[in-house]
C-alpha positions in Angstrom: 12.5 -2.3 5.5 13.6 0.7 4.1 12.3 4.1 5.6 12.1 7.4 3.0 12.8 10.7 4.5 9.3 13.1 4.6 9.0 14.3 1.3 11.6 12.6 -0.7 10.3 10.8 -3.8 9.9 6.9 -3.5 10.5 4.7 -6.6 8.1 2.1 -7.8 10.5 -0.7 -6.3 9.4 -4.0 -8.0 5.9 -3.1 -8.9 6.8 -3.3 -12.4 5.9 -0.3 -14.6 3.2 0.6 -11.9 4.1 4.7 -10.7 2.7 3.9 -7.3 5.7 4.9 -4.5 6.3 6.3 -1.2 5.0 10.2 -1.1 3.1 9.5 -4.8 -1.2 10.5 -4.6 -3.3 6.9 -5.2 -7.1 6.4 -5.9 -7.6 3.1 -3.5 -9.9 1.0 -5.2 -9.9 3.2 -8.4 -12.8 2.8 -10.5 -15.8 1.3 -7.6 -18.1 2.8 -5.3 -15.7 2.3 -2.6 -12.9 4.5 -4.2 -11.1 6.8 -2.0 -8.0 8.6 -2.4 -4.4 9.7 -0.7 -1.2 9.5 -0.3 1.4 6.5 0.0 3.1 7.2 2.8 4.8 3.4 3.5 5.9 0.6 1.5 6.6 -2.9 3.3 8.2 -4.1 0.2 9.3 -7.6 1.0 7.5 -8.1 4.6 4.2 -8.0 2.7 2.4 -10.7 2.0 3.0 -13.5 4.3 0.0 -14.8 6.7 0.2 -16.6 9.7 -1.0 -20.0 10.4 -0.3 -22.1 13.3 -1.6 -25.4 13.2 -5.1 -25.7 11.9 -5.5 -21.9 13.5 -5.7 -18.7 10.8 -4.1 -16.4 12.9 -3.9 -13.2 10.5 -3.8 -12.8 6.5 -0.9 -11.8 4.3 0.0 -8.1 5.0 -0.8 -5.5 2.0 2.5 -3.6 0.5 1.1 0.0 0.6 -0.1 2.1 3.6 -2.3 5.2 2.5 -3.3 8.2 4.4 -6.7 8.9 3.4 -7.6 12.7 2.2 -10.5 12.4 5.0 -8.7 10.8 7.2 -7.3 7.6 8.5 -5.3 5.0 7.4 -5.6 2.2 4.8 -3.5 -0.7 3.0 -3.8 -2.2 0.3 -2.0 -4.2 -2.7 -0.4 -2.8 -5.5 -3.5 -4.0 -7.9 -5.9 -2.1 -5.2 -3.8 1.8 -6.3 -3.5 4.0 -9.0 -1.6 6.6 -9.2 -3.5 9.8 -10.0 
């Protein structure tokens, strides 16, 4: 995992032509009731996405990519089809 020094610019990585990046504003959940908005302030890149299973027992689902701190506080993460850059 690559870490971004506070304040540098991220890149959109491999989410295609998507601006959403490390230190880049989002609207989580743009468009519903639910929408909130904030900053990107981690990408998991490559270590999202993978959920555990151990025999016939669910033990967590597949990590999201992005974490966001919330303008009102707290934390959230979501997928890259969950943000929009503002």
């Amino acid at each position: 995992m690559k870490r971004r020094m506070k304040g540098a610019r991220g890149t959109a990585g491999d989410t295609g032509d998507s601006p959403v990046a490390v230190n880049v504003r989002v609207r989580v959940h743009p468009g519903t009731d639910g929408e909130v908005r904030g900053t990107v302030v981690e990408d998991f890149g490559d270590l999202a996405g993978h959920k555990v299973d151990i025999g016939k027992n669910h033990m967590v689902g597949p990590a999201r990519r992005w974490a966001v701190a919330l303008d009102a506080g707290g934390l959230v993460f979501g997928d890259s089809d969950q943000l929009a850059a503002e």
